[in-house]
N, C-alpha and C positions, 0 to 999 in steps of 0.2 A: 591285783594291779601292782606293779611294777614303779617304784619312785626310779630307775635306774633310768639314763637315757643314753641313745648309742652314741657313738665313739662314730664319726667318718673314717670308712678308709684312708690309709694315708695318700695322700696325693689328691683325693675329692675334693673338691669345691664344696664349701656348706652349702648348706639351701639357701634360696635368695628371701631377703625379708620378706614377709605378706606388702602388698601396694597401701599406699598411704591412703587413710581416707578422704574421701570428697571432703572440700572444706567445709558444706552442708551441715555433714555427721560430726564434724568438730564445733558443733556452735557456731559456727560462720554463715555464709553468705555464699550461692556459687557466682553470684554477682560478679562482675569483672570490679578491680581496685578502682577508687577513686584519682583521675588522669592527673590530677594536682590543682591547685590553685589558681597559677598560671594558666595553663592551656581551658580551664572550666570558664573562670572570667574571660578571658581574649576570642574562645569559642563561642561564648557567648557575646561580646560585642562585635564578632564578626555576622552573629545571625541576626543580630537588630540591626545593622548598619545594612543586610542584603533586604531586609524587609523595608528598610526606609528607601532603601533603591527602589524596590518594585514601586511603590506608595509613589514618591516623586517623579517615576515617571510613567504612573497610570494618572496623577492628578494633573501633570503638563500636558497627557496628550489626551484628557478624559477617555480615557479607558481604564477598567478594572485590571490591575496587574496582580494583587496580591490577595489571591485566592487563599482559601485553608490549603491545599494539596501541596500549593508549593512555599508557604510557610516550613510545610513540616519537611518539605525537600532541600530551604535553605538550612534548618535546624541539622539535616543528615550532612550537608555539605559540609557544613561551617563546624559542625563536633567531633564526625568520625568520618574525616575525610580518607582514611585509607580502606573503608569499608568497601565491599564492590556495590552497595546502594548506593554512594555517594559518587562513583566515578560518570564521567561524561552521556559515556555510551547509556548506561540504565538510567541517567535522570532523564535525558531529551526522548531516546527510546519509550519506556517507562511510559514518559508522560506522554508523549503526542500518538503512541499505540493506544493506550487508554483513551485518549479521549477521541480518538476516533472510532473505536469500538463504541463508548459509549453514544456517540452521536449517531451512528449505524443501529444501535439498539430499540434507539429514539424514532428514529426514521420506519424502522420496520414493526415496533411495539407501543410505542405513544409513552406517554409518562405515566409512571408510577411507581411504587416503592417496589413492586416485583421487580420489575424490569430495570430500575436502581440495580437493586442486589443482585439479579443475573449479570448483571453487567459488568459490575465489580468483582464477582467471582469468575466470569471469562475473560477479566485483563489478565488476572493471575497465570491464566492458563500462557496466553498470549507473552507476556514477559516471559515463560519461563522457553518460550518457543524462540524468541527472540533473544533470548539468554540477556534479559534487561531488567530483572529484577527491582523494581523501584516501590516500595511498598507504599506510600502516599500519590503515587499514581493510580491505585484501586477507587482511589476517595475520588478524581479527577474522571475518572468513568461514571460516579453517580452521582456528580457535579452536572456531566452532559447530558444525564438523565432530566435529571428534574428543575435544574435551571432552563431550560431550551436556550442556551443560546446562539446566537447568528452562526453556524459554523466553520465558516473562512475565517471569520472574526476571531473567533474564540481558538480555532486551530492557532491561527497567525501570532494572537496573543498568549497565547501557554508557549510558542517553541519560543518566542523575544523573552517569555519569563525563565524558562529551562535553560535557555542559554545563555542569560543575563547571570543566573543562580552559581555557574558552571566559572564563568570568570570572573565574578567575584572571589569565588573560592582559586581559585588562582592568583587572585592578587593579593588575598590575603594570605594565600601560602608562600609566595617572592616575598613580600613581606616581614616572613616568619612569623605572623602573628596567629597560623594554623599549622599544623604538621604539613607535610609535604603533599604536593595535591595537584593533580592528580597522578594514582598511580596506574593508570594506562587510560589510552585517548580512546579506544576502540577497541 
């Protein structure tokens, strides 16, 4: 073996360094950085503030508004509003595809936790068809399953929640108290 090492022609470019390691292999995290202070607290009083929306006005007009599915779609709105799960098209999409599937599932299979889960795994299919990506819209398929609820009802009530969800996060982005939001309508 040779301790010697070459010499570049003159005028060569060295070799380019090897690629940095994933932060993983450094003892890190591939976690994305923590958003700050600011935008974590303000993200977060903007998703309790949409949940006391839904809450106040499913208890004025006694109807249920604030489901789990879209709990966790004001959580996507109100934290990472420039995600494409958080924009217009895939929450209302998303959700009211889903739960129409779902209720279609119900209608031809009855209730049960299969028919749950097929359900839920054919909204996936159906978002990705619809290019509406909403991933708390899968939960809203076996919502329809296994709740039965009234379907006009429940349709009519998920799109006033999906689009209630939708300007919220609008207002709280004029606001500034969320990042800029939305970034595309459709």
């Amino acid at each position: 073996m040779s301790n010697q090492t070459q010499t570049p022609a003159p005028g060569a470019q060295p070799p380019a360094p090897p690629p940095a390691a994933p932060a993983a292999a450094k003892g890190g995290s591939g976690a994305p950085p923590f958003p700050g202070t600011k935008p974590a607290v303000l993200g977060t009083l903007a998703t309790v503030v949409s949940l006391v929306v839904l809450v106040a006005l499913g208890e004025a007009t006694h109807h249920l508004l604030m489901i789990a599915p879209l709990a966790a779609t004001a959580m996507i709105v109100c934290s990472t509003p420039a995600l494409p799960p958080a924009q217009p098209r895939n929450v209302v999409l998303g959700q009211l595809g889903s739960g129409v599937l779902g209720l279609a599932a119900v209608a031809l299979f009855g209730h049960s936790l299969w028919v749950a889960a097929i359900a839920a795994g054919l909204s996936v299919g159906l978002m990705l068809v619809l290019r509406a990506v909403h991933a708390p819209a899968a939960a809203t398929a076996v919502l329809a399953v296994l709740q039965d609820p009234k379907p006009v009802g429940f349709l009519v009530l998920l799109g006033i929640g999906s689009v209630l969800l939708v300007l919220i996060g609008l207002i709280a982005s004029k606001a500034g108290v969320i990042a800029k939001y939305p970034t595309y309508w459709w």
